[in-house]
N, C-alpha and C positions, 0 to 999 in steps of 0.2 A: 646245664644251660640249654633250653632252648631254644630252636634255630631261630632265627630272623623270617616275618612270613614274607612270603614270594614277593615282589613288586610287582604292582600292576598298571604297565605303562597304559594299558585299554582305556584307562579310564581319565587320565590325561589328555589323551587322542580324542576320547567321547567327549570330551569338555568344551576342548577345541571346537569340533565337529560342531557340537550345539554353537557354539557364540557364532559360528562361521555361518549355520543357518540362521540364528536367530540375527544376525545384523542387518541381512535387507529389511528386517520387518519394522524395527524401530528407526531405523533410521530415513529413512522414507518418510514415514509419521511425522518424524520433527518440520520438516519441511513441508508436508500437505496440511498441516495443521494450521499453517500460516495464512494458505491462499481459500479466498472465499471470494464467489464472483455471482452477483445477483441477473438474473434473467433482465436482456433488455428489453425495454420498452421506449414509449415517448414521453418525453419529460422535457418543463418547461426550459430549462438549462443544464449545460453541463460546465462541471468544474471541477478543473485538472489541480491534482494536488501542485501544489511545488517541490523543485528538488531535482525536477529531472524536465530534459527535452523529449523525451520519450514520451511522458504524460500527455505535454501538450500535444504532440504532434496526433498520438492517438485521440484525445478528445475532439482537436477539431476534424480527426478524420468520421467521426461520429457525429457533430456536428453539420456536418457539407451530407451527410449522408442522408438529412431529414428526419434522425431522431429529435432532435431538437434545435431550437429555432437561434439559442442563445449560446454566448461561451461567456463563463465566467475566467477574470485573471485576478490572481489572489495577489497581495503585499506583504512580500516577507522575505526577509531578506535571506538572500540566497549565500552560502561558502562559498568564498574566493578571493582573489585579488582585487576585483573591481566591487565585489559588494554589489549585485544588482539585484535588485527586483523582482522575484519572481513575475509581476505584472509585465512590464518589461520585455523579461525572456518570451513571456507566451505571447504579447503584442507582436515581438520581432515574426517567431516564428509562425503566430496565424497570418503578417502578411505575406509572407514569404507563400503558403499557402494559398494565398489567394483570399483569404476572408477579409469579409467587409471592416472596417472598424467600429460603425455603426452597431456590429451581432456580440459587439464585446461588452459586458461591464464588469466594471473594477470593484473590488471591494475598498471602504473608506478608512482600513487602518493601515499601521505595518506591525506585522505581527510575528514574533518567534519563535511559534511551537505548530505541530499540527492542529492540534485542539483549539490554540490560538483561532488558527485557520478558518477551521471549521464555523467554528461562533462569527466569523466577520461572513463567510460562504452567507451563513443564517440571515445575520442581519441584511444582508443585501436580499436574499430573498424574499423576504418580509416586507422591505421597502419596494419590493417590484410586482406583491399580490402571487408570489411561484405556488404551486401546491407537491409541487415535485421535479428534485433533481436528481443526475447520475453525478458520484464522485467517481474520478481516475484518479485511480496511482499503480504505485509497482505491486507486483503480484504478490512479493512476502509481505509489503506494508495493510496488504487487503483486511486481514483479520483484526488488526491494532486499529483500522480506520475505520470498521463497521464499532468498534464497540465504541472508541471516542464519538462516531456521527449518532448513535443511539442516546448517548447524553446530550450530545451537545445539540441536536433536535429536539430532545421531549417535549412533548405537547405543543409542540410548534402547529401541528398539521399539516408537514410537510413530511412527504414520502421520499427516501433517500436509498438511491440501489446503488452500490456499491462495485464498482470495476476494475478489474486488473488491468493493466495493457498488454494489449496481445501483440506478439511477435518480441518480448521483453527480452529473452535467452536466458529469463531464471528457471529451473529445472528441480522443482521443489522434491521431486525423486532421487535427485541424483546430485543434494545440493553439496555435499562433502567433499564432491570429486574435483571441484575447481574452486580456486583459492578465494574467490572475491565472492561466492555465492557460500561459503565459509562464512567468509566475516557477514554479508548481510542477513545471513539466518542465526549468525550466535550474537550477534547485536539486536536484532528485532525482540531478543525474549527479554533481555532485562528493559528494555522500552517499555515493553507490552505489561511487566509484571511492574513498573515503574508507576504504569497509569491506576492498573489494578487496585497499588495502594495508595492513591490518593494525589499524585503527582500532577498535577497542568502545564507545567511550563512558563509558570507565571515567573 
């Protein structure tokens, strides 16, 4: 009978070794994969997604800055107890701000989905002659909102640059390490692969 061959713990160790280098490299990925932020410019409005006081506050802080002249406040109703309005929230918080309420208009539905969103953003553009806006939202939502704003513009004529808000605390490098930046990067891909196949939120 022959012996039993040697074991070779090396190659277990080497295994290890490999996944332990190879995990900064994909995991990082999953999270930059996410954020996509267009060069600014001037454009004739800007419109913060809904969902978050962050958006707004950074849109109209882009707004007062003289990229553009306008703030759009979207209708759609927000998670909560009180059920409000995204228009609403951003009314509240541009005058807290200081913004006029005259530099605000509303879009004219209430709508349930981003995409929703986006199509009512359109139409109010359309009825106000814009040829170009900046969308705000969060920085993992940036990749899911350039491709919903690429349909939900086509052939409009309206140029649509797409923005993250800055100063957010999502860390799309290091989104693993803390629990809540977890859940918004492994929730973002069945959205994103949701829309892919065919989904609106109707």
């Amino acid at each position: 009978m022959s012996p039993a061959p040697p074991r070779r713990p090396w190659r277990l160790l080497l295994l290890v070794a490999l996944l332990a280098l190879a995990t900064p490299l994909w995991l990082p990925a999953i999270g930059l994969a996410l954020v996509v932020s267009d060069p600014l410019a001037p454009a004739d409005a800007i419109a913060p997604l809904a969902g978050g006081t962050d958006r707004a506050r950074y849109a109209i802080a882009l707004q007062r800055s003289g990229i553009a002249p306008w703030l759009v406040a979207s209708d759609i109703r927000l998670l909560g107890p009180l059920g409000r309005l995204g228009s609403e929230q951003t009314r509240t918080i541009a005058a807290a701000a200081g913004l006029l309420p005259w530099h605000i208009y509303e879009t004219d539905r209430i709508v349930r989905s981003t995409y929703q969103e986006l199509l009512a953003i359109r139409a109010l553009a359309e009825r106000q002659g814009w040829r170009s806006l900046i969308i705000v939202t969060s920085p993992e939502h940036t990749r899911r909102t350039r491709i919903m704003a690429n349909e939900a513009f086509r052939a409009s004529g309206i140029s649509v640059r797409v923005r993250p808000v800055e100063g957010h605390g999502y860390d799309p490098a290091r989104w693993w390490r803390d629990e809540r930046e977890r859940t918004l990067t492994l929730t973002e891909y069945p959205k994103l692969l949701a829309f892919l196949l065919g989904y609106r939120g109707e």
